[in-house]
N, C-alpha and C positions, 0 to 999 in steps of 0.2 A: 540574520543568522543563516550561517549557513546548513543544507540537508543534502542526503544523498537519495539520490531515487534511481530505485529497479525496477524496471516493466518486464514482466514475461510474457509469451505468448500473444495473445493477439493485442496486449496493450501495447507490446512494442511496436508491433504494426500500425498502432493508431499515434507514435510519438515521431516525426520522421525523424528529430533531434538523437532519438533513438536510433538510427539505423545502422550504424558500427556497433550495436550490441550490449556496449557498456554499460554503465550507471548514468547518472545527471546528476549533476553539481548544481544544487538549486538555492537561490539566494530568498528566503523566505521572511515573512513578517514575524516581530514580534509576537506571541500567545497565537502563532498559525497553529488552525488543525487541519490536519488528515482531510476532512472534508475541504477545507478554503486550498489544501493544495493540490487536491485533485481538481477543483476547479479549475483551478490556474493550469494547469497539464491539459484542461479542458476534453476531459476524457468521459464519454456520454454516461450520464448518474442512469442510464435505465442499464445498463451491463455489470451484472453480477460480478461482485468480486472477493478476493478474500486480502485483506492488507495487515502486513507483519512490518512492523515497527520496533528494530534492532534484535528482530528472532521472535517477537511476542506479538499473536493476534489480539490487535486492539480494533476499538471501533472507530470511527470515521470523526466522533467529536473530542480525542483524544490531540490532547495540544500539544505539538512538534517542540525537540526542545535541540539546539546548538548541537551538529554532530553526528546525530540521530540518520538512522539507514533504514527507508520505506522501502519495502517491496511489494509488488501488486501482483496478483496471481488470478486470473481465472480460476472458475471453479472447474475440477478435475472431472467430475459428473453430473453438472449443471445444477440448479440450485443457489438458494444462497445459503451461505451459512450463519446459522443463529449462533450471536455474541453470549446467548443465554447457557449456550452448553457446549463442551469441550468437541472437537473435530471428532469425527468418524478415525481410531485408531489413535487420539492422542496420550500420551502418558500424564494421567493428572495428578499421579504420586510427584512428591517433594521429598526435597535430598535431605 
């Protein structure tokens, strides 16, 4: 299946395939998660990160589905941030 992958900031740095900027067209496995595709980007698991999955922070054992657009962000003021409670500034009201 296929995924699309954004790296911001210093991940892009760490992707060279990255290095015009764009996205990655990533050809991923069956029931892939977040975690097994970061693996595969082989992007160091000790660096903090925050990962949005088609606009929505999910955690890393959240499995990829056909289509789907990861983006990986650095934390803005280090840290990591807990899946357990909404971002610093999020809107957790529902429409």
């Amino acid at each position: 299946m296929k995924v699309t992958v954004r790296l911001f900031a210093t991940f892009r740095e760490l992707c060279p395939t990255q290095a015009g900027g764009g996205p990655l067209a990533i050809e991923a496995g069956e029931h892939e998660s977040v975690h097994g595709l970061l693996t595969a980007l082989r992007l160091p698991e000790e660096m903090p990160r925050i990962i949005l999955v088609n606009g929505q922070l999910v955690a890393e054992d959240r499995i990829l589905q056909e289509g789907d657009v990861v983006s990986i962000f650095p934390p803005l003021i280090g840290g990591k941030l807990e899946m357990d409670a909404p971002p610093p500034g999020a809107c957790t009201c529902r429409p």
